[in-house]
N, C-alpha and C positions, 0 to 999 in steps of 0.2 A: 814264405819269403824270409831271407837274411838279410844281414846287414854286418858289414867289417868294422867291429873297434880296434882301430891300432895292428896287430897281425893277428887277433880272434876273431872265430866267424859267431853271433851269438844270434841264437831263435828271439824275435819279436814279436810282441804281440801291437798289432797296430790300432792305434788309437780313432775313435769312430771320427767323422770329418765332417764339417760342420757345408751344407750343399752350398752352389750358389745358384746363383738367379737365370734361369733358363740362359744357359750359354749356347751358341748354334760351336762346338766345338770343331771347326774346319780343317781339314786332313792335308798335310804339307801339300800333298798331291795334288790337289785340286789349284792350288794357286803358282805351280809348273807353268802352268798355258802362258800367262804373262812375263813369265821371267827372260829375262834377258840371253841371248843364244850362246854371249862370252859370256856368261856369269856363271861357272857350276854352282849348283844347290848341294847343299850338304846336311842332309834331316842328321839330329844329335840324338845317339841311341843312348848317351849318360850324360849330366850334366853334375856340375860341384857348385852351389850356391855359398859364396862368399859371406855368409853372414850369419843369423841367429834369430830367435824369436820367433815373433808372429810372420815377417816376411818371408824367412827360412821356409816357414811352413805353409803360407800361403803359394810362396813359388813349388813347392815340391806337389801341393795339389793338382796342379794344372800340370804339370812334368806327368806324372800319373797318370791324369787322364787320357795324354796322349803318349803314353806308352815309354816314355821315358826313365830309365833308372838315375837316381838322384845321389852325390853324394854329400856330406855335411862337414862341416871341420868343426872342433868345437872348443872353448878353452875347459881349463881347470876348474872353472866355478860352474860348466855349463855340463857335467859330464853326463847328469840326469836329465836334460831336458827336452822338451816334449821334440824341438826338433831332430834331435840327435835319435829318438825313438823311430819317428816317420821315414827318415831316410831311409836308403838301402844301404848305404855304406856312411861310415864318420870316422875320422880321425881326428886326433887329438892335435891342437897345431902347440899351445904352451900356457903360463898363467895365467889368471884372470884378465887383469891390463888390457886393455885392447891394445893398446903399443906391443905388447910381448904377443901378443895371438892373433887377432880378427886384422891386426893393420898391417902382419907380415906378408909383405905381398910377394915376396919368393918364393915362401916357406907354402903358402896356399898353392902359386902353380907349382910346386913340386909335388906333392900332393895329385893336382889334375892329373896328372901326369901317370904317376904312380897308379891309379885306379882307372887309368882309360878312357877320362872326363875328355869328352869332345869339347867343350863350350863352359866358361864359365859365367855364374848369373850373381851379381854384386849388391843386389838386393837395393837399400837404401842405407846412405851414411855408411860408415865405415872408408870400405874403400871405392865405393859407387861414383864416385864423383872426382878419382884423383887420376888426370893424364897418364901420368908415368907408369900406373897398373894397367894402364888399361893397354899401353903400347909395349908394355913387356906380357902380355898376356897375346896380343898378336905375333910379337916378336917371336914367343916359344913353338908357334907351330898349333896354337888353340884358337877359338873365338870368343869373345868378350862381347856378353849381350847386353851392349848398350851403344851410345855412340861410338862415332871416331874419338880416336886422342884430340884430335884438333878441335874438333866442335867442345867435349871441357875444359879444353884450353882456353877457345876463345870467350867460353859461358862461365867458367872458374872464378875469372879476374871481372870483379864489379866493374871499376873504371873502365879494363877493357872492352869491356862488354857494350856501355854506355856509348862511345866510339862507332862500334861496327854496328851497333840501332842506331844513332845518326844519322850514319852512310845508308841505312837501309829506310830511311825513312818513318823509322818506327819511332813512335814520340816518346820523351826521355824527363824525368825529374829536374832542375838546378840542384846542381852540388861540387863537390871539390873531391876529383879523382886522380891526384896529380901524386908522386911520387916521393917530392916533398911529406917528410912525416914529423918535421921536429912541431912542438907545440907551437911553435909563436907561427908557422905559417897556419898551421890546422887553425888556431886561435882567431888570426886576420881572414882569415875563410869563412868563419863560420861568423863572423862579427858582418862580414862584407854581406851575406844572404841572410841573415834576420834569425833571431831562435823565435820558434824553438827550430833545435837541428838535430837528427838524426847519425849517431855515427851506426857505423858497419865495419865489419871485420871484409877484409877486402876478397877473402878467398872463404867467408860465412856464410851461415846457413843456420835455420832451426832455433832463431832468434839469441846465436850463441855470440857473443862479441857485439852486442846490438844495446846501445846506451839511448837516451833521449834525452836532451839537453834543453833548459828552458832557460838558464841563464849563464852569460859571460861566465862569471867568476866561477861555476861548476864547470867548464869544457875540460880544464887538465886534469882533475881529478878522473870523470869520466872515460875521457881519452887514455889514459893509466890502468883504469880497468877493463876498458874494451880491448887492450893492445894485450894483457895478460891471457883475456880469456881466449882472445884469435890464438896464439901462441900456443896454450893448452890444445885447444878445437882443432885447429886446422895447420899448427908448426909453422905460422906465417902472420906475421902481429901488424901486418899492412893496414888500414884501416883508413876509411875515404867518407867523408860529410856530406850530408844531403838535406833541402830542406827537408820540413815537415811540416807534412798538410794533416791539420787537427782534429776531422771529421770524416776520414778518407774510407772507402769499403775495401777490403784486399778482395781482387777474383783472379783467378787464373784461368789458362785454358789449356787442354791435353791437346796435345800434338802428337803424330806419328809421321816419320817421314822413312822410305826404305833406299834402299841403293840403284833401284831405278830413277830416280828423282820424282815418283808421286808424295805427296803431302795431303794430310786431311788435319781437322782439328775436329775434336768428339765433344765439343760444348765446353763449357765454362764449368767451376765451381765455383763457389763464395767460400772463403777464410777469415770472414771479417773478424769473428768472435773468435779472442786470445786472450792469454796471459803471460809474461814475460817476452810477449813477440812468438810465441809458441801458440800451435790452432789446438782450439778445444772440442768444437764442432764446428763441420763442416756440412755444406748441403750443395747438392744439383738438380736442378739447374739455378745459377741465381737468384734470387726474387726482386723481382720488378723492372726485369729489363725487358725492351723491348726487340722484336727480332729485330729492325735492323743494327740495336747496338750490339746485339749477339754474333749478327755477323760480321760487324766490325772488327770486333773483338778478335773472334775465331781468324779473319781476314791476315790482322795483322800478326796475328802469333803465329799462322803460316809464313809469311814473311821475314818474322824475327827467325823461324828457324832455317828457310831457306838459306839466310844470310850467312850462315856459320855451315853449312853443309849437312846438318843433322840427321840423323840415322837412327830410327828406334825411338822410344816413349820416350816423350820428354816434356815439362809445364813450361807455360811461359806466364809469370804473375806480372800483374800491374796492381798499381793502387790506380781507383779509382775515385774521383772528386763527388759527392751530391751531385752536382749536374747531368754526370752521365760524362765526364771528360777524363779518360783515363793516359797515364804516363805507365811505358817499360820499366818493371823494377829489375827484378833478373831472369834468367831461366835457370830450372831445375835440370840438368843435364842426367835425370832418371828415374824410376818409379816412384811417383808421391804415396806417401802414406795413405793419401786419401784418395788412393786411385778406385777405391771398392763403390764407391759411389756415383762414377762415370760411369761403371760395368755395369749398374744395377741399373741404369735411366737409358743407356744403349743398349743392352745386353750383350755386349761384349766382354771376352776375356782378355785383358789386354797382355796379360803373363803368357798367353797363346802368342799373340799378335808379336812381343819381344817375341818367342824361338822361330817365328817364321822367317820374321824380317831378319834375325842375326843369321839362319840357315839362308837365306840368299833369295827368299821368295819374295813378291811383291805384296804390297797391303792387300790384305784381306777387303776393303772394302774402300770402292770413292767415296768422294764427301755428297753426293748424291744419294746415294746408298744408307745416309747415316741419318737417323730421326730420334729426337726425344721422347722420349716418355716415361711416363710419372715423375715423383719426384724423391728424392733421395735422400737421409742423413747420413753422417757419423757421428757419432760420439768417441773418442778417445778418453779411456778409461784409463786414470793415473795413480802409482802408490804417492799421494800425496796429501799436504793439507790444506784447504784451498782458506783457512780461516786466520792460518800462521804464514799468508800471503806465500799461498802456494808452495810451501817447504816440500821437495821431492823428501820419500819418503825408502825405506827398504824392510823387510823382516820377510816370515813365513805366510803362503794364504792358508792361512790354520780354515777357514770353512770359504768354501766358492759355491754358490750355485748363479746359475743363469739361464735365462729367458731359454725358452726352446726354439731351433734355428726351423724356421718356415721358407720351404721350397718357394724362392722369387719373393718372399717379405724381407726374414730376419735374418742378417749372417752374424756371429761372430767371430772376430779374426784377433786369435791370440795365438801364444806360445807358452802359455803356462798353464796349471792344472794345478787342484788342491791339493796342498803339500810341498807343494814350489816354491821357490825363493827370489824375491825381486832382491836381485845383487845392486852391491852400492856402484859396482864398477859399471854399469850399462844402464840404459834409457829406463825411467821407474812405470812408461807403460806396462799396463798391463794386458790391456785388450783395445779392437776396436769394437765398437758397437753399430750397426749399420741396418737400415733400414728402409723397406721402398713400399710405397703405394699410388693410387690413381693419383693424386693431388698433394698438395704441398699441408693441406691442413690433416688432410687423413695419416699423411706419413710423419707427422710429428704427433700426431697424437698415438701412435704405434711406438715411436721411441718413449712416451712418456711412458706407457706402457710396459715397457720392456728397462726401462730402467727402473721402477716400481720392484721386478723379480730381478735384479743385479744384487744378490747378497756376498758380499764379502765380508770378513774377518782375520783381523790378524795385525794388521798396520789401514795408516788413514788411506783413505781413496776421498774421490772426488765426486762421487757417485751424486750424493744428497744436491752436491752445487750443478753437476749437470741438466739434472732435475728441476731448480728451481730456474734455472738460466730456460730450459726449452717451456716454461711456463711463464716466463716473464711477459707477461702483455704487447712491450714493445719488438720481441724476439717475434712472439706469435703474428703483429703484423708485419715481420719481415725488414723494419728499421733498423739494420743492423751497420755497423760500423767497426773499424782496431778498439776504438774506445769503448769501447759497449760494458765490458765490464768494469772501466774505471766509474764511469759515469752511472752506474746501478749498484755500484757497490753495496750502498747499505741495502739494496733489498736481495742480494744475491750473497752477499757474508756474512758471518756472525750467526747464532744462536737463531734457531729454529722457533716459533711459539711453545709457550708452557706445555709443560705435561701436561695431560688430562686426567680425569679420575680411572678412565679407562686404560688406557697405558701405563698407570702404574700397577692398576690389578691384574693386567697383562704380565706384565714383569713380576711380580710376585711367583703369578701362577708361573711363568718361565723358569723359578727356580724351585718350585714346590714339586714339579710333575717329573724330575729325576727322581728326586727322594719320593716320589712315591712308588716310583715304578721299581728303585729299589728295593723300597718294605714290601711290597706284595710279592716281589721274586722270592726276596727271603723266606717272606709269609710262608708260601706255597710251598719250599723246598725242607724248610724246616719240618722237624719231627713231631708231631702229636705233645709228645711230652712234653719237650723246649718249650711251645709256643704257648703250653695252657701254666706254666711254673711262672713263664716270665710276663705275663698278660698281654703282652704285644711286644712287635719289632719296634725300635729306635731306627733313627736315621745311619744309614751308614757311615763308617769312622770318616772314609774319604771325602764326606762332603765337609764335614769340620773345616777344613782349611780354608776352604772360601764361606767362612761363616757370619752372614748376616744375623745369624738369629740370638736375640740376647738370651733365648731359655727354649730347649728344644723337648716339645711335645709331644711330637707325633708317633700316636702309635693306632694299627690296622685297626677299624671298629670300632674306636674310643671317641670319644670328644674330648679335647683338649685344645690347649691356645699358647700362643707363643708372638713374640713381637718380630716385626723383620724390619732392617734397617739399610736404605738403599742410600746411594752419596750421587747425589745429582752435579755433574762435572758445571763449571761457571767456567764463560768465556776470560781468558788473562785479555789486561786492557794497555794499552802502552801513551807513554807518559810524551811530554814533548819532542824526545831525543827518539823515541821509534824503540826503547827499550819496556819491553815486554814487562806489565806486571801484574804476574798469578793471583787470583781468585781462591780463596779455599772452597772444598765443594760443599752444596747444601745436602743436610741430610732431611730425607723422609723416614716414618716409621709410620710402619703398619700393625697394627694388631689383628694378627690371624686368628682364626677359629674352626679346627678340625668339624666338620660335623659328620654325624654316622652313616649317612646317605652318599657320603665322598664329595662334597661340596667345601664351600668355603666360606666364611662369612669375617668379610673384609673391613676394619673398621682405618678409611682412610683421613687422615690429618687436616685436608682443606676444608671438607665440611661438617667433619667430626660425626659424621651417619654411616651406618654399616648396608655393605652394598651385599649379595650374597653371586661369588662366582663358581663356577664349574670348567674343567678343564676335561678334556676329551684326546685320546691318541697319544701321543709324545715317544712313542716307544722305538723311533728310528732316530738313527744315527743323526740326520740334518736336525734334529728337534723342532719338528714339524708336530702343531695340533691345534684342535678346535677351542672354542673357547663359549663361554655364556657368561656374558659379566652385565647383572641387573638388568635382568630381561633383553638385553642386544646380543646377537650374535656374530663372530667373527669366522670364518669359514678355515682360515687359514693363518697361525702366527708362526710365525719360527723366534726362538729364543737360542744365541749359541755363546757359555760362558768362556773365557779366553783372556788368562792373565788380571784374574779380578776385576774384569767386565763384563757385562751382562748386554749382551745384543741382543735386541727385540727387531724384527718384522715382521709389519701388519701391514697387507696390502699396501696404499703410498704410503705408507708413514715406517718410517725406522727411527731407533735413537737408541740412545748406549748409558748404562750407569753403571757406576762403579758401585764393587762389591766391597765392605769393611772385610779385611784378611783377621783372621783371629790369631796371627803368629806375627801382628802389626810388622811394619814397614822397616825392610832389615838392610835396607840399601848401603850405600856405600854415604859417609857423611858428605854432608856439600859445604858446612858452611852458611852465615847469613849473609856473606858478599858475593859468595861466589857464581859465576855467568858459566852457565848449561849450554852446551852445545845444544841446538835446537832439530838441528837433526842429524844423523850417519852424512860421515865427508872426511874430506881431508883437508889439511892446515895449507893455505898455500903463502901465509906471512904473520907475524908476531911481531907486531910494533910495541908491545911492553913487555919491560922485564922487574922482577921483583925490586920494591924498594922505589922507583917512578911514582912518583905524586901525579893524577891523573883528572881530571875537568869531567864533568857529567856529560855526557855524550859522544867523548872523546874516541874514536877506532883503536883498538887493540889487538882487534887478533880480525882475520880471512878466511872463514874456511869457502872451501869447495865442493857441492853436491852434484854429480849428473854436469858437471860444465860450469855450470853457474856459479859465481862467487856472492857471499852473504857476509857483511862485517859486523863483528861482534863489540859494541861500543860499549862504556863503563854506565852504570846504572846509576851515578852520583860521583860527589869530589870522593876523594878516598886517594890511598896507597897501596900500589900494588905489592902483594904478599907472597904470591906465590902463580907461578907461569907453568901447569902441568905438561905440554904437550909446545912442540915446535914443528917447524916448518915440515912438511913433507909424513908427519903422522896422520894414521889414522883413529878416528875416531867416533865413537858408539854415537846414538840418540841421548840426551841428557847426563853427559857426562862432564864435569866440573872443569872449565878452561883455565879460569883466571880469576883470583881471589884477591877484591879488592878489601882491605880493610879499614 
């Protein structure tokens, strides 16, 4: 198989594909019988998927299966990536930006066009959800597999939206949808319905433009930020108040409606569990509803979709109250991210179900037809830090491995591969994580499972808090709520339990068993003569750099001893004003002990007694090996070093130290005032300029990461000195902003 870059045809090798869950894959054919006699059917022999990532590549699996050639557009920053690999064909659409590439919506169908794309497929975000593609994508003489213009027209606009559920009988939240935007009416609206209040970005989504207000005197500052971020998000800085209920569950339910006017709903999900208004996991079927709130539910989001004409996949969420009394939030007018876990409890493919219904067939199945079972997670796996209140994150995945995918248990649904780069310009997902069994307890304890073998390397992920969130007691029985992690904070943030005696002799031996697999290469390769002149091998020159060790002893046969000195990373704590302050790290030292047997004998610091460990294997690339540390054995650790840290996995347990560099810390200076960008973004305001006399706590600078805006406040009184970087720069992780002096 080929595939076209630009005007070259270039050989592929196709990347292995992760199964899914016993799909009944259904042949356009078969669902003819019901079609309509005016309606020609038109099966799509190529399609162009609008987008990138994990969706990219999940739509292009199902295109595959059923025989479909696929093509890919892709920008500047994405020229390697896994989905531009899968296709059959990619073009290049332009820069990074998504403004310059993924949101050019000419530039895309010209393209369809260009390669004999019947239909194009919008994936999610980007331009999934914007009318005007979707009717110039009709207009050109193509298909757009998702609704009509008109249904995200009328699902686009909150306020509108809110309206036509009224008229449909479908129950609605209080709030202020009115067109009026200046502060003093938003102000008397939201003073009139009670805080806390909820604002929203009026044409948002993905928790982007989304503030929560708990007092008067905070609405305009909020309102100010929310109206930035719609602007940025969605080129439309509308924004409409809504109460807010404090203890609310989000669920949704998937709908599918085609052009005959049949409608089914495939169950609910639960979103309750977020951060920033953003789902962290999700699960199907919800827990602890009863059928007939399920079919309420399901009832009414038929209904919500009826209202609008709707056509192809589409969610419809409510919040709903503890009682069981749920209110219309909006509908999603396209493939939820979390669609993998309807597929897994129906068995259905719903990326099937889109090319049917866009090809002119009828639903695949009535709502008679349609039964649950088992029960379902995801996890969305993020480059971020869940400790530094969730700072999205970007860099290299210098080491990936993951859980192995099990026909009908585990999928995972990503778009990256080790060696890949989470760009600062796009969503810092990395993966999803998905998972199905008989029951709701069996199937989380399957994800705990599987996030246990989630290793990565390179920048932060969120792995560890996934983990302790799907173990949290209150999680396990199914009490889940939006606030769930505000309200468990401290047992789901912050610092892990102590190291143990064993995890750090774990970590020793993670740095001893390179250097040894060294010396014995050398050992063995070396000459007779060499090796009897010089009485043994030393450690190779390369490992010096990252050197722990105060005195290096190690040689093939000998006994000798050496000290290692590991820097145990300390949570930074932040002061009244929410400014961060750094922790120096603790150090450990250990006193190694070569022995002639190839063991070790460990003299560790907390209880000052020499443990004696053994290390086994290490000699592949993932630095996979056995272990014996004081009579217990570990079956399986992985140790992978990366920028002067040392990552250890052990069954559940991972954790990371920092390595002492022997060519010490050659950074760039910072200064003792100066405020560190806390992650990769861009500037999107600079309220101070050098010489401003400035208050502790005071806002100084905006950046921007992934959508979201973070202000960077002064860390004391002082004078500003010096203002490196201005509006519209970009800018690294830890990079010196603003020097107070």
């Amino acid at each position: 198989m080929h595939r076209l870059l630009l005007s070259q045809t270039t050989s592929v090798t196709r990347p292995l594909l992760v199964p899914l869950k016993h799909f009944s894959f259904r042949s356009y054919a078969s669902a003819s019988a019901s079609t309509s006699a005016n309606r020609p059917v038109h099966d799509f022999t190529k399609i162009l998927i609008a987008n990138r990532g994990e969706i990219a590549c999940r739509v292009m699996r199902t295109a595959r299966a059923k025989g479909v050639k696929t093509v890919a557009v892709y920008s500047e920053a994405d020229k390697n990536s896994l989905h531009v690999a899968m296709a059959d064909e990619a073009r290049l659409i332009g820069p990074p930006p998504a403004k310059e590439s993924y949101l050019l919506g000419e530039r895309i169908i010209q393209v369809a066009k260009e390669t004999g794309a019947q239909a194009i497929h919008p994936g999610y975000g980007f331009l999934s959800e914007n009318a005007e593609f979707a009717q110039q994508v009709e207009k050109s003489g193509l298909t757009f597999i998702g609704p009509p213009a008109s249904a995200i027209r009328a699902m686009g606009s909150k306020s509108a939206s809110k309206d036509i559920m009224i008229d449909a009988k479908v129950p609605t939240i209080p709030g202020y949808h009115g067109e009026d935007q200046t502060i003093a009416t938003l102000q008397k609206e939201a003073d009139k319905m009670g805080y806390p209040v909820i604002i929203k970005a009026v044409l948002g989504g993905g928790g982007k433009g989304m503030k929560i207000v708990e007092r008067t005197e905070d609405l305009e500052e909020q309102v100010s930020s929310a109206i930035r971020e719609a602007q940025s998000s969605f080129g439309d800085s509308r924004v409409l108040i809504e109460k807010y209920l404090r203890h609310p569950r989000h669920v949704e339910v998937q709908v599918f409606g085609d052009t005959h006017g049949n409608y089914v709903y495939l169950f609910e999900r639960d979103c309750s569990v977020q951060r920033r208004h953003q789902k962290v996991i999700e699960e199907a079927p919800a827990p602890g509803l009863s059928q007939e709130l399920r079919e309420k539910l399901g009832n009414t989001a038929v209904a919500a979709a009826r209202a609008v004409g709707y056509v192809g996949a589409g969610t419809v969420e409510f919040i709903m109250d503890q009682d069981g009394t749920f209110y219309f939030m909006e509908m999603n007018t396209r493939l939820q991210v979390e669609h993998p876990i309807t597929e897994m409890v129906t068995g259905q493919d719903l990326v099937d179900w889109q090319l049917q219904v866009a090809a002119g067939h009828a639903l695949p199945k009535q709502q008679k037809d349609l039964k649950l079972n088992g029960h379902s997670f995801e996890a969305r796996i993020y480059a971020e830090n869940p400790d530094a209140d969730f700072l999205p994150g970007t860099g290299r995945l210098e080491h990936l491995t993951t859980p192995a995918a099990e026909e009908g248990h585990v999928r995972i649904e990503t778009g990256v591969r080790q060696g890949d780069d989470v760009s600062v310009y796009y969503d810092p997902m990395i993966a999803k994580l998905v998972v199905w069994d008989t029951d709701r307890t069996t199937a989380l304890k399957r994800l705990v499972r599987c996030l246990d073998e989630y290793h990565i390397v390179g920048l932060h992920t969120n792995v560890k808090f996934l983990k302790k969130l799907a173990l949290h007691p209150a999680f396990i029985k199914g009490d889940v709520e939006t606030g769930f992690i505000p309200a468990y904070r401290a047992d789901l943030l912050g610092s892990s339990s102590s190291l143990t005696n064993d995890n750090i002799a774990l970590a020793v031996l993670g740095l001893l068993i390179p250097e040894r697999t060294s010396l014995l290469s050398k050992s063995s390769s070396s000459s007779s003569s060499s090796s009897s002149s010089s009485g043994g091998e030393r450690a190779p020159k390369g490992y010096g750099r990252r050197d722990p060790w105060a005195s290096n002893g190690a040689r093939i046969n000998h006994e000798s001893s050496r000290t290692v000195k590991l820097l145990v990373p300390q949570q930074a704590t932040k002061d009244a004003n929410g400014v961060e302050q750094p922790k120096k790290d603790k150090e450990i030292i250990v006193d190694v002990t070569y022995k002639r047997d190839g063991t070790y004998s460990l003299l560790l610091p907390s209880t000052n007694t020499r443990i004696i460990a053994e290390a086994r294997g290490g000699g592949d690339k993932k630095g996979t090996f056995s272990a014996f540390v004081d009579g217990r054995f570990f079956p399986s650790v992985r140790a992978v070093v990366h920028n002067d840290v040392l990552n250890v996995f052990e069954g559940s347990n991972s954790f990371s130290l920092n390595i002492p560099s022997s060519l010490g810390d050659l950074g760039e200076e910072k200064g003792s005032g100066s405020l560190l960008s806390p992650m990769p973004g861009k500037v999107v305001k600079v309220m101070a300029k050098k010489g401003d006399a400035v208050k502790k706590g005071q806002p100084l600078m905006i950046m921007e990461a992934m959508k979201m805006e973070h202000t960077i406040r002064s860390p004391g009184d002082g004078t500003v000195s010096a203002v490196h970087y201005a509006v519209g720069d970009l800018v690294e992780e830890k990079k010196a902003l603003v020097v107070i002096a």
